[in-house]
N, C-alpha and C positions, 0 to 999 in steps of 0.2 A: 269702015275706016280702020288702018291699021293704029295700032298705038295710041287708043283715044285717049289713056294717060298722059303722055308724053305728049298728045297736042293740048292737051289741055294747060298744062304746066304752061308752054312754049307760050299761049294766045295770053296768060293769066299775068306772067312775067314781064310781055313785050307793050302790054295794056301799062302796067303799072312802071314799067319802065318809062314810056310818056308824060306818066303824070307826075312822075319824079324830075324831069325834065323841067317840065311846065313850070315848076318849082324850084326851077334854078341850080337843081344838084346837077352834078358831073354823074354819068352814070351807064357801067358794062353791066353786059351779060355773061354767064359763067354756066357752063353746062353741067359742072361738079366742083368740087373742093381743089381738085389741081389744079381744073384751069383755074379758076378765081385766082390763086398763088401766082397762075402765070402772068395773065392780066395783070396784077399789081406788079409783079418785076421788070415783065417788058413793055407794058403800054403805061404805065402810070408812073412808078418812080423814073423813068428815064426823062419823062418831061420834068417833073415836079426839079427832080436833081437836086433833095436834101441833104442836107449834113447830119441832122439827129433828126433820132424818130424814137417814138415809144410808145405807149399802146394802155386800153382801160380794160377791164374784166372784158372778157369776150374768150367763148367754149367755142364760137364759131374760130376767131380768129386760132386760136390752136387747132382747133382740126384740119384748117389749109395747109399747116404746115408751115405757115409763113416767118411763125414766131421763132422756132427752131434756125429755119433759114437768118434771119436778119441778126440773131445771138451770135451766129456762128461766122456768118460770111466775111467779114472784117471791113465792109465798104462804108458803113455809117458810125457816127456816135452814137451809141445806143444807149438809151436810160432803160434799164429795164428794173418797170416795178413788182413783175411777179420772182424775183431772185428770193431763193427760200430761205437763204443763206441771213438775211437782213431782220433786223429787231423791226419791231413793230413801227418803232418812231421813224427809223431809219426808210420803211417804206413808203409812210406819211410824206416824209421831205422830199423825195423823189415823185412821188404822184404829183406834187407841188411844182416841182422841177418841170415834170412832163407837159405843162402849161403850158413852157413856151418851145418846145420843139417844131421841128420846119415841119415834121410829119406823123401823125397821133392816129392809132391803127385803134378799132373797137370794133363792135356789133349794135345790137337795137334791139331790144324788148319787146317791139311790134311796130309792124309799118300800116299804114293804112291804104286803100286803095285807092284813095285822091291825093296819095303820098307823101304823108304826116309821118314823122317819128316820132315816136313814143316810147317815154324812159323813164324807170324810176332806180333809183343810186340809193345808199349808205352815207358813202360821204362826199359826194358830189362830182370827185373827181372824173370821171367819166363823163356826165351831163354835161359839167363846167368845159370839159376840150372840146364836145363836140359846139355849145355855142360859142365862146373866143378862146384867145388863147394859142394854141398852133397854128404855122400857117395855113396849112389842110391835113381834113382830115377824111380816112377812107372806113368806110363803114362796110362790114360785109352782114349780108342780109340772105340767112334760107329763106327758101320757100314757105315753112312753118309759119314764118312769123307774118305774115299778111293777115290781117282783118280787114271787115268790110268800112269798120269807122272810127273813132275817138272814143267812142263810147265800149265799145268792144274791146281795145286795145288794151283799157284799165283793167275791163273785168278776166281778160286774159292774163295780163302781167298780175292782178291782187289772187286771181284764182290758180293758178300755176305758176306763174315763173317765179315768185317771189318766195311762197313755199319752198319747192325743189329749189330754190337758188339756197336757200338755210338749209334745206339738209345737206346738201353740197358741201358747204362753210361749216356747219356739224356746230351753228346754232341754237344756243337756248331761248327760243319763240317757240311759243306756241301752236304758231303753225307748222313749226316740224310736228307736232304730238298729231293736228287735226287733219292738218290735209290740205288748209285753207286761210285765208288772212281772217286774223281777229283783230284787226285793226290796233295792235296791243302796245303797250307801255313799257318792252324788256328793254335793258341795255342793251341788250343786241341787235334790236331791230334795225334791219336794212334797209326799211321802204320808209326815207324819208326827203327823198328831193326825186319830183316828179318835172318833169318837161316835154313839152309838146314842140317838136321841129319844123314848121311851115315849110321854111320856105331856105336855101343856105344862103349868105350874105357874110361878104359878096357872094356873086353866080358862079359858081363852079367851086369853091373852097371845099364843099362837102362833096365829096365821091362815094360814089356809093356801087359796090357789087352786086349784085343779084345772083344768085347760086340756086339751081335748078335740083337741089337737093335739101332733106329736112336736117336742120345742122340747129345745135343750141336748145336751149329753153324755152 
């Protein structure tokens, strides 16, 4: 077989694509980080046809490109809460804000292969848009982040993402020094609202990308 990679990914993606389905999400396929960007410009916001939109912590969603683009293009109200320009309070009240926009852009901390989303936030705002809140929301998902179950998905997010996501942020936890969650008591700690996505409700609000490349934490 030629490219047993690439069918693998293809059979691994279009499986988990179904059962995202089955589960009520809206849900493309993306063969890299442009297209995913293209997807959402020409097949998703043209139906959806919001007015604001705004977006949670997500390295994936900067890497399509798309953040740039929606800053820049002038067609939406944009709340944007990554603006570096903004006091600390000031981007507190805009996360706040981004609650009730028509359209709320993120990532996912791990998906699972009977197509659970799994999250864990700081301050919630993230978790909070993806359960209500916006009218929909588009979640883009590497390849990376699939696990085979719930159980996996924690030990993924407490053993990596949540680490690397503090040295990232250039947090005093602990687990910057070790490598690994100490399950610990800093000010700083970021792993404190965990949520588990069944199912989206209504059917179809959560959309979700799938991207055929490893993008994010």
């Amino acid at each position: 077989m030629d490219k047993p990679i690439d069918n693998f990914w293809d059979l691994s993606l279009r499986e988990l694509k179904e059962a995202l389905i089955e589960n009520n999400f809206d849900v493309h396929l993306a063969d890299s980080r442009e297209q995913a960007k293209k997807v959402v410009l020409e097949d998703i916001l043209p139906v959806l046809k919001p007015k604001s939109v705004s977006w949670g912590g997500s390295l994936t969603l900067a890497d399509t490109g798309l953040y740039d683009h929606l800053c820049n293009c002038g067609e939406y109200d944009v709340l944007d809460t990554w603006d570096k320009s903004l006091s600390n309070e000031e981007k507190v009240e805009r996360r706040r804000q981004a609650l009730l926009v028509d359209c709320f852009f993120t990532g996912t901390n791990a998906v699972t292969e009977s197509g659970y989303l799994v999250n864990l936030d700081m301050i919630g705002n993230r978790t909070g848009a993806i359960n209500f809140g916006p009218k929909n929301v588009v979640i883009f998902i590497g390849r990376n982040k699939i696990v085979p179950d719930v159980e996996r998905a924690i030990e993924r997010i407490k053993e990596y993402v949540a680490p690397v996501n503090a040295m990232r942020l250039n947090m005093k936890t602990p687990c910057v020094k070790t490598g690994y969650c100490m399950d610990c008591d800093s000010p700083q700690r970021i792993c404190n609202t965990w949520t588990i996505t069944e199912k989206s409700f209504p059917k179809g609000r959560i959309k979700v990308v799938l991207i055929n490349e490893d993008l994010g934490f």
